[in-house]
N, C-alpha and C positions, 0 to 999 in steps of 0.2 A: 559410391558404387551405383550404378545406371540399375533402373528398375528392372528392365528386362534379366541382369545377372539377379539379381533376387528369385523373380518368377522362375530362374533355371533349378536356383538351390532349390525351390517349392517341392520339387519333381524330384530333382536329386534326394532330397531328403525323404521323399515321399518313398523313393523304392528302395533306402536304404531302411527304413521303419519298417515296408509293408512286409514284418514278418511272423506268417500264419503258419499253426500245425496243420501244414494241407502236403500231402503226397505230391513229391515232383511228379512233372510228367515224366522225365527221362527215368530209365530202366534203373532201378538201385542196386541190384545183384554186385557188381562191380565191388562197391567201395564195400560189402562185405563180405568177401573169398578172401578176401587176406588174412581177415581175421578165423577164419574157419581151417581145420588140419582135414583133409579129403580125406581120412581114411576114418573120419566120426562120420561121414555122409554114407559113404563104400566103405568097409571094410577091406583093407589092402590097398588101398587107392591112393597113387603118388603125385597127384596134382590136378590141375582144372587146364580144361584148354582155352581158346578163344569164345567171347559169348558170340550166337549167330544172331545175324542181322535181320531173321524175319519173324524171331522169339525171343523173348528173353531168356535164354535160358542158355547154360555152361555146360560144355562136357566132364566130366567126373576121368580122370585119366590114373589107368596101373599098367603099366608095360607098355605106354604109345595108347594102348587101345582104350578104348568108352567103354565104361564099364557101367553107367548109368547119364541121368543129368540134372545139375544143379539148379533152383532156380527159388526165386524169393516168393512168397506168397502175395507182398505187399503192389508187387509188380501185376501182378492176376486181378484180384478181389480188393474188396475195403475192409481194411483191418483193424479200424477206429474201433480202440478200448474203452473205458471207464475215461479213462483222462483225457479224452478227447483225443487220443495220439495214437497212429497207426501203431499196431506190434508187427514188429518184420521178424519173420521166422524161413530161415531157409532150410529147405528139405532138398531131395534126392531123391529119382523113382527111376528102376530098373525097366528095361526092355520088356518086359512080363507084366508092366504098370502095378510094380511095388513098390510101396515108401520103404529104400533102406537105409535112408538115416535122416534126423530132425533136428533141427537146434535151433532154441531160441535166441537172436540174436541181441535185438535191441528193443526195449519198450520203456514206458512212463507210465507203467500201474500203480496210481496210488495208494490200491489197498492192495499192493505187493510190496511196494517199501517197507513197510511197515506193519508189522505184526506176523508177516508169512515168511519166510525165507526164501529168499531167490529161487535157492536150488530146489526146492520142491514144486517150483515151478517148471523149473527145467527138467527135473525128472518125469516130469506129466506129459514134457511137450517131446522130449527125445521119446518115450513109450509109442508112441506113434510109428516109429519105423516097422517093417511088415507090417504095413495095413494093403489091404489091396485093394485097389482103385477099381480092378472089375467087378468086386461087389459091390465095393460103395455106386455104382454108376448102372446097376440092376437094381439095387433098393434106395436111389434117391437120394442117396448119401444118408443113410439111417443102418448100415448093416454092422457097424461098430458100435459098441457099450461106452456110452459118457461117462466120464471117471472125472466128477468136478472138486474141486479143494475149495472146502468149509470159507463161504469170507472172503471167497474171488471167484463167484460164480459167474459173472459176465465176461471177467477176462477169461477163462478157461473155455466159456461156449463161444467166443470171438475168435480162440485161438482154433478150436476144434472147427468150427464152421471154414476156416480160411484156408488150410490144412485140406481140407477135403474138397472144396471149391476148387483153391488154386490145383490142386492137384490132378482133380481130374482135368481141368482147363488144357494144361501140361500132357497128361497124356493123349485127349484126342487133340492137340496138335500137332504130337510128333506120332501119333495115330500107333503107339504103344500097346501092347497086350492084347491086340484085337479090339481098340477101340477106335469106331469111325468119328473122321472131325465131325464137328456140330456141324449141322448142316445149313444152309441159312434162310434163315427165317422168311417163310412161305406169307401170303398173307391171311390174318386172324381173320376169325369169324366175329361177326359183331352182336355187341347185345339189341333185343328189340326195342328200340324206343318209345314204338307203339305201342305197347303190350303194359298198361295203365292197370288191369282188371285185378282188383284186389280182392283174396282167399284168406279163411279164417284158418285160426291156429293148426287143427286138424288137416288138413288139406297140405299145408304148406309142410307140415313134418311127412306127412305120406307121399308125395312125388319127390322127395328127396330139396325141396327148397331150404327146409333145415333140418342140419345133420345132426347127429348126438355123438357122444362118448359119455357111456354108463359103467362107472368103476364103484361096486360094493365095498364095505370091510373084507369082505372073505376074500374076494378078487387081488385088493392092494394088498394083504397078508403073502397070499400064493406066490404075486408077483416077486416080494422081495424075498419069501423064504426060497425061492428057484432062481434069485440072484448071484448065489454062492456068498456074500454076504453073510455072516454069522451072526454080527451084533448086530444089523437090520431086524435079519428074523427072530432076535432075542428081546425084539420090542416091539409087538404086534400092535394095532391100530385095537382098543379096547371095543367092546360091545358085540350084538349078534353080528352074524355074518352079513345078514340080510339088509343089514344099515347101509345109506347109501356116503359111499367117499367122495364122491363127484358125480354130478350129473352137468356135463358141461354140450351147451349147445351151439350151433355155428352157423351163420347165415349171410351171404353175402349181398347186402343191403344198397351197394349203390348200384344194384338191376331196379331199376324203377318199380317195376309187379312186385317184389321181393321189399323193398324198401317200404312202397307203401303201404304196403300188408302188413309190417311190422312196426314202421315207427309212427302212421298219420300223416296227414297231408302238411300239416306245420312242423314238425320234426323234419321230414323226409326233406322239406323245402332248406333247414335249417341245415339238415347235410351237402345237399347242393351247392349253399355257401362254402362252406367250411372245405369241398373239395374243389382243387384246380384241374387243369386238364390232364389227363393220363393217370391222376388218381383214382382209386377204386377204393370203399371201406367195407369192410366186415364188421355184423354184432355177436359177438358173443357173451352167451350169458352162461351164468352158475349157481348152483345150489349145492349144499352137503358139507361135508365136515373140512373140506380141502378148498382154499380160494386158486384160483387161475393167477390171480392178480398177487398174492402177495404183499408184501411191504416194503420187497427193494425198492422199486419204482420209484418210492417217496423220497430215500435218501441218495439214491444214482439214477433216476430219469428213465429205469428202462426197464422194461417188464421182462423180470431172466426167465418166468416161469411158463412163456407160451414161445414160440415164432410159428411165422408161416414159411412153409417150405412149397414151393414149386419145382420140381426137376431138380437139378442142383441150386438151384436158387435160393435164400432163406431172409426171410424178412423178422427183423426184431425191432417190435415197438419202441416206442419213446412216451415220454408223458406229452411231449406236444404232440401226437398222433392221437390222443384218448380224450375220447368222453364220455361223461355217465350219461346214463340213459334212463330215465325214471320208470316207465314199463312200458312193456310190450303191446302195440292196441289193435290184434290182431284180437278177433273173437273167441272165448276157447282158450286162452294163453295163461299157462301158470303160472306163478309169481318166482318168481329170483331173487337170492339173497345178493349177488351182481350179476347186472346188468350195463356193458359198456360197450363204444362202439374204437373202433381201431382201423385209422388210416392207413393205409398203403401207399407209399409215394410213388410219384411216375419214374422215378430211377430204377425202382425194381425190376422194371419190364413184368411186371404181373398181365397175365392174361388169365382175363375171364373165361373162356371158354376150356380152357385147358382146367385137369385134375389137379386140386391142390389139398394140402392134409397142413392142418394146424396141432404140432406139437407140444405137448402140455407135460411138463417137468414136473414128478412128482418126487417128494424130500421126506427124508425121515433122521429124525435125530437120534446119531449113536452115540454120545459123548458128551461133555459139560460144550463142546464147540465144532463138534464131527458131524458129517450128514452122510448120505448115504443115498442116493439118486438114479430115478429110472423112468424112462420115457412114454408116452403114450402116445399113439396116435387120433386124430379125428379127421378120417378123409372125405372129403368133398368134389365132387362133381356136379354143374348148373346142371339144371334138366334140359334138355335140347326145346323145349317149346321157348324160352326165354331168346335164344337165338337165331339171328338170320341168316339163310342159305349162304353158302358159300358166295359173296362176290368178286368179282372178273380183277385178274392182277392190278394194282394201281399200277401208275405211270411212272419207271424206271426214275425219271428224272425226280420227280416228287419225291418219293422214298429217299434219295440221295440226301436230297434237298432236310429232308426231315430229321437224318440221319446224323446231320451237322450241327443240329440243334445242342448249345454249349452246355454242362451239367451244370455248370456257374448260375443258368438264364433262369435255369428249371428253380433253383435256388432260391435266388432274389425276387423269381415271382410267389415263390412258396413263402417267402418271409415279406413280403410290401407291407404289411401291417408294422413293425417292429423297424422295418425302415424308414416309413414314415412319420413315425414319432420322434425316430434320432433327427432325423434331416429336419424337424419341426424344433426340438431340443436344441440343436446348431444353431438354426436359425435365428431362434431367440437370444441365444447368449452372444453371438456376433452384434445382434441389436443394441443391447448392452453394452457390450464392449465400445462400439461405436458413436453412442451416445451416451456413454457413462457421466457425464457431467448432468444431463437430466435425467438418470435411473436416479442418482445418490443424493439429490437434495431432499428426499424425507427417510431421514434413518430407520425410522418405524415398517416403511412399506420395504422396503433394502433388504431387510432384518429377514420379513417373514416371505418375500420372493425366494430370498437366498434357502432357507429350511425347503419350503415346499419347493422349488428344485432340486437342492441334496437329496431330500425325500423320493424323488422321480429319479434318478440318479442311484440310489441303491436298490431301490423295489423293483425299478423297470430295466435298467441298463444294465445290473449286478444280479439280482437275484432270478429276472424272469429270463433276460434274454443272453446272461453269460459274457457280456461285453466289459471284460475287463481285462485289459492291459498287463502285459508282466514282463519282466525283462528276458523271460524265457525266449519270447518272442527274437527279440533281438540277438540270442545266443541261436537258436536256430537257423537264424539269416547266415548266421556265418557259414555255416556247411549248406545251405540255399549256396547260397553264391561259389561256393567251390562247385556243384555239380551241376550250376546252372539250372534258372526257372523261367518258370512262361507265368504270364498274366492271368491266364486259365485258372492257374490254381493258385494264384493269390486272391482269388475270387471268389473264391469258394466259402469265406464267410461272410457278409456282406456288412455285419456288424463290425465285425473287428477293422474292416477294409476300410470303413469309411471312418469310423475313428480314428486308424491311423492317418488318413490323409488328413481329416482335420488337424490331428496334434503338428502332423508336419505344418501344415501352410500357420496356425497360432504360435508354432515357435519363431517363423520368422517375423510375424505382427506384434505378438504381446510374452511372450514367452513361455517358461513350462507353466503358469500357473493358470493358464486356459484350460485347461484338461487336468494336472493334480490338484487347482483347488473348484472347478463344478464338476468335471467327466468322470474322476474315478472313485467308483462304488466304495473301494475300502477308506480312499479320505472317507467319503460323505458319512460314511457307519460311522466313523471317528470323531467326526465332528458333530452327527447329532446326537451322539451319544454325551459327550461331553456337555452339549448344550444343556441336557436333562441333570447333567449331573448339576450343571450351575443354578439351575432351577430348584434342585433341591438343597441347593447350599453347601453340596462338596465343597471345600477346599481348594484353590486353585495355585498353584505352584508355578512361582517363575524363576527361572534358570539364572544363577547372577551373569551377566553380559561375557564375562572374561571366559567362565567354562562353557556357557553357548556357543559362545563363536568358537571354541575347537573341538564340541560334539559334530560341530556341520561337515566336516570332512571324513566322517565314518563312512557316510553312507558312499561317498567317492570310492573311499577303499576296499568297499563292498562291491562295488560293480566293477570298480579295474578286477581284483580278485578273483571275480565269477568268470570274468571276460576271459582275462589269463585263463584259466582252467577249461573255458570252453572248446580256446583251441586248441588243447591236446585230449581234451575229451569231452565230447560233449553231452552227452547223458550223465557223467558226473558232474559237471555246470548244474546240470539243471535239477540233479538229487541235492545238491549246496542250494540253488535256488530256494527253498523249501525257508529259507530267510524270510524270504517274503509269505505273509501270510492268506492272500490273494486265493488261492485252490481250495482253501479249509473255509474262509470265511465267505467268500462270495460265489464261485464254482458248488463247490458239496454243500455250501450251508449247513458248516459246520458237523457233518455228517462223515468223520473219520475217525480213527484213532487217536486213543487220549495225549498223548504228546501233542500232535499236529493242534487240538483243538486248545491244549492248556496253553502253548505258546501264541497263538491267537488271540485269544481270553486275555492273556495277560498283557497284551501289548494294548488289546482295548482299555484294560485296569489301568493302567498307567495312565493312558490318554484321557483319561476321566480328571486326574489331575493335571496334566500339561496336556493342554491342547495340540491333538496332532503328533502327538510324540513320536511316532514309526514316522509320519513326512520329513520330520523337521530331520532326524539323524539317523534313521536306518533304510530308508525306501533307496534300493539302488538302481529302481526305475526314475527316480526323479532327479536322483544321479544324470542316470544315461541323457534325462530329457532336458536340464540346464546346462550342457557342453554344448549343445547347438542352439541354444537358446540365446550365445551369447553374441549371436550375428542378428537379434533382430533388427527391426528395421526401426521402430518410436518409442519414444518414450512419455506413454497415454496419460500414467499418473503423474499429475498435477505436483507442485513443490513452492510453496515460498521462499524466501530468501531467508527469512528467520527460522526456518524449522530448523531446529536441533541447535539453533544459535538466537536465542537460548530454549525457544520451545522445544520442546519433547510431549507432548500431549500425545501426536500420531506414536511415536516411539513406544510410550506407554503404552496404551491399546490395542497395540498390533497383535493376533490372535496368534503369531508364529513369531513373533520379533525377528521380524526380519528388514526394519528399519533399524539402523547405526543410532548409536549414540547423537553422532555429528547430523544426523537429518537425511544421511543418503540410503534411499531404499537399493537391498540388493536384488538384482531380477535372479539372483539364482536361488531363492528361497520364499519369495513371494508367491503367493498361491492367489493371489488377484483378486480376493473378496472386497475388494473396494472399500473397505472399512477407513483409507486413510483418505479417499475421496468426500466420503461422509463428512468428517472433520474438517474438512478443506475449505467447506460450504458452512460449516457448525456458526452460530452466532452465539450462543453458547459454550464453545470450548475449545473454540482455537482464533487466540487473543490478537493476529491478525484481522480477522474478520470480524470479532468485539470493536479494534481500534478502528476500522473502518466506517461499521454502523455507528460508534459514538461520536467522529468526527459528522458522517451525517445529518446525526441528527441534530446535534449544535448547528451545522450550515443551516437546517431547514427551521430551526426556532430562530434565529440572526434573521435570516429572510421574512419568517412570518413577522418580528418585531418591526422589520422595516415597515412591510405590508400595511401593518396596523395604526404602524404610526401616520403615513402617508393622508389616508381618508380625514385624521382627526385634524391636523393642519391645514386642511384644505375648509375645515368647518368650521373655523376660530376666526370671529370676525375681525376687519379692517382698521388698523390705529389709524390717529390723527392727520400722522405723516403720513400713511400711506396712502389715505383719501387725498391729501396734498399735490402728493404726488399725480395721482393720477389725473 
């Protein structure tokens, strides 16, 4: 096969991998009206009509006539849960801009699988019908009671956040109940940049540069016993009244005068880094009996107990948005039990100069696992001396021009740091690969590259930056590819993106074990885990060859399995997925429900005694990745003619045995650690390369005897005859 058919597959295989949990672009309402009965959205309603082409959105049909309209939230807003996975929930809002009916369609909440019941999710999410959109669109989308379920706090505020966004979106565009469309965007007023002159603590809390929200015990009591709430108010917050619950402070710090008033000219400089263009950060700090921050954060990445909301707008932290803040170095400035700051990304369209209120979720426990939850606000407005006069429209074109700006771009410039590690990580193991014949002549230096990359590999790739691979991926491409995608949004993680294009172009050069034995975080756990065990004189177990070799086709009938199943359903695929241990131990870090984590647990247990044991017979990603692995193009590792006839030394030592009895490595079980390259080179332990240095080194003592002998006969004097002679 001609090179150029290769570099096609490259491609081909590349956009048959590259599959990300990113929202199509195209509209999703479609492929779920069928699954939905119109008279759960409308009451009496006998069908959906055609979607229109300048909304996404469906007519709701009872008699011929519109009786409301259908539409998905996931089509409006961003509705990425816990799992990384948009929740699509389709609603329904009357002519009057009413929700009269909700249903949750499709999601991947973790911590709804497991431990919560579906339906009491769905009961949360259909309660929503009558809500009405001209209040929520008077009070900012805050004029409804959050009702969150104990243990899915963030999926519940994702759902309610989307719900109300998408909704009102929907009605000022069919311009419903009296509401005018958004009108468009005029141009903002800018912050000064001139405006350097730094104010102590005093000064900066009285012109309103920073805001408060001050909630006593007496205050958080009142609040929840006037919740209607019974077992809230049957568990009051102890001590006087006068003790404070929160004193939570708010200051929007990437205004220059604001920033350096609060954090110092080396902090302030330190935030300038850390933010790209159109970013904006706020600090806020706290004191009292109640944290802002919480403890979610630590085991799902996201702080449930604040956002910021602008207009309909709502912004929810992440842990890679936060940093601590040691203290405040304004003059005059109290001390804070936390003190953090909190990015804003340029996605939000945050505007500075507009009013914004950050909401602080405050919780009380009614139950051995029940909460009981009510909101507070802290609103904000810059003071007008921070900003400059109105300037003249920009240039139509310009705006256009800016307006085109890809959210993919915004992305990849937000993540270059984590990008350029991986592209540096490729880089070097292609090196490797490359020149493997001189990485593997010192087994010693092999040995400990090989750790401290697995090392970089689960800490950096797996645990900090979420880049690991699952077959889920590929189960999703299938329904990608029934509704059609764009690049745009295969783009959208830049990690996962580029990972898969390397695993595609490594399957056609060296096979799957490019990527399942250096790139994925859960081998690496695997395998440094077992190394320690060997360290400590665990016991090591090997499989006798006959029942090896027919453990290896589990993992096959794993992935056909999931595959079958995905295309008749595919959120059940991917609740089966749950095989794979991938979400518990490298995504949550281990921070889920005790099934997920024992099944995890124990798959590392095992692996402590059989190295790799999930690669070698269960991983049905490694599956999916050796069926096209079996078009690659070389065959890099080295082979004697005697291996396995009668040597087996490589055989022996193979950390996966996945060299035959007979001497032939399999590429579909090879994980590529070079270990049998090692040997290849061994003078030492592979009796080829013995028989070759011993033949040497007889040739070089035969030569040296000549050598020696030569000088001595040239210095042994002249017989009788030879003087005769001459």
């Amino acid at each position: 096969m001609r090179i150029g058919s290769y570099l096609k597959a490259i491609f081909v295989l590349a956009a048959i991998l590259f599959a990300l949990p990113a929202i199509a672009a195209d509209p999703q309402l479609p492929r779920f009206l069928g699954k939905i009965e119109p008279e759960n959205l409308v009451p009496g309603a006998t069908g959906f009509g055609g979607m229109r082409t300048d909304i996404p959105v469906a007519p709701v049909l009872k008699g011929g006539e519109t009786v409301g309209w259908a539409f998905l939230t996931s089509d409006f807003v961003g509705t990425t849960g816990y799992s990384g996975k948009p929740i699509h929930v389709v609603a329904a809002v009357s002519d009057d801009a009413v929700l009269t009916g909700v249903q949750l369609v499709e999601h991947a909440e973790p911590i709804v699988l497991i431990g919560i019941p579906d339906a009491k999710v769905q009961r949360l999410t259909e309660s929503y019908a009558g809500l009405d959109l001209k209040a929520e669109a008077a009070a900012g989308g805050s004029a409804h009671d959050l009702d969150i379920i104990s243990g899915a706090t963030v999926t519940i505020m994702v759902i309610d956040d989307s719900i109300v966004r998408a909704g009102l979106k929907v009605a000022r565009a069919l311009g419903l109940g009296g509401l005018a469309p958004e009108a468009a965007a005029g141009p903002r007023r800018q912050i000064n940049p001139d405006l350097l002159a730094t104010e102590d603590w005093m000064t900066l809390s009285g012109d309103g540069s920073v805001r408060t929200l001050n909630l006593d015990v007496g205050q958080i009591n009142q609040a929840f016993a006037a919740s209607g709430d019974a077992r809230a108010a049957a568990r009051p917050e102890r001590g006087p009244d006068a003790d404070t619950f929160i004193d939570m402070k708010a200051a929007l710090v990437s205004v220059p005068a604001i920033g350096l008033s609060l954090l110092g000219e080396a902090e302030y400089a330190n935030l300038q880094d850390w933010l790209q263009d159109g970013e904006h950060a706020i600090l806020v700090a706290g004191r009292g009996r109640y944290s802002f921050k919480g403890s979610g954060y630590v085991r799902g990445g996201i702080f449930d107990r604040i956002q910021l909301i602008q207009g309909d707008r709502s912004v929810r932290f992440f842990d890679r948005q936060h940093r601590r803040l040691g203290e405040i170095a304004a003059p005059g400035a109290p001390s804070f039990t936390e003190l953090d700051l909190f990015k804003i990304p340029a996605d939000a369209e945050f505007d500075p100069a507009e009013p914004w209120r950050l909401q602080l979720l405050a919780q009380r426990a009614t139950g051995p696992v029940d909460k009981s939850f009510l909101t507070f606000d802290l609103g904000y407005r810059l003071p007008e001396r921070y900003l400059l006069p109105l300037a003249p429209a920009p240039d139509a074109s310009a705006e256009e021009a800016a307006a085109k700006a890809a959210l993919w771009q915004r992305i990849w410039l937000d993540r270059k740091f984590e990008i350029a590690v991986l592209a540096a990580m490729l880089a070097v193991l292609t090196g490797v690969f490359f020149f493997q014949f001189q990485w593997t002549r010192n087994e010693r230096f092999l040995f400990w590259f090989r750790m401290g990359f697995l090392t970089m590999t689960l800490f950096f790739l797996g645990w900090y930056a979420n880049a690991q691979l699952s077959v889920v991926n590929l189960m999703a491409l299938a329904g990608a590819l029934k509704e059609g995608f764009t690049w745009d949004a295969f783009l959208l993680d830049p990690m996962i993106f580029i990972l898969w294009f390397s695993v595609a172009a490594a399957l056609v050069f060296w096979g799957r074990g490019a990527y399942c034995g250096w790139l994925c975080p859960f081998g690496a756990l695997q395998e440094l885990t077992n190394r320690i065990a060997r360290a400590l004189k665990v016991p090591q177990w090997e499989l006798p060859w006959g029942l090896h070799e027919r453990l290896w086709p589990v993992k096959y009938m794993i992935f056909l399995g999931l595959f079958g199943v995905s295309l008749a359903s595919i959120p059940l695929a991917e609740t089966m997925a749950e095989v794979e241990p991938f979400k518990t131990a490298i995504i949550l870090k281990f921070a889920r429900a005790w099934p997920f984590v024992l099944f995890a647990v124990g798959l590392l247990v095992i692996g402590l005694f059989v190295e790799r044991f999930y690669c070698r017979y269960l991983c049905p990603l490694g599956a999916a990745l050796a069926i096209p692995a079996r078009m690659r193009m070389f065959d890099w590792l080295m082979r004697y003619h005697e291996c396995g006839h009668p040597c087996r030394t490589c055989a022996n030592e193979c950390p996966v045995q996945a060299i035959h009895p007979t001497g032939e490595i399999n590429p579909n079980e090879c994980v590529n650690c070079l270990h049998c390259q090692v040997l290849y080179q061994s003078g030492t332990k592979c009796p080829v390369v013995m028989r070759k240095l011993k033949s040497r080194a007889a040739f070089e003592a035969r030569n040296k005897k000549s050598f020696t002998a030569a000088p001595q006969a040239a210095a042994k004097p002249a017989s009788k005859k030879e003087k005769a002679h001459v």
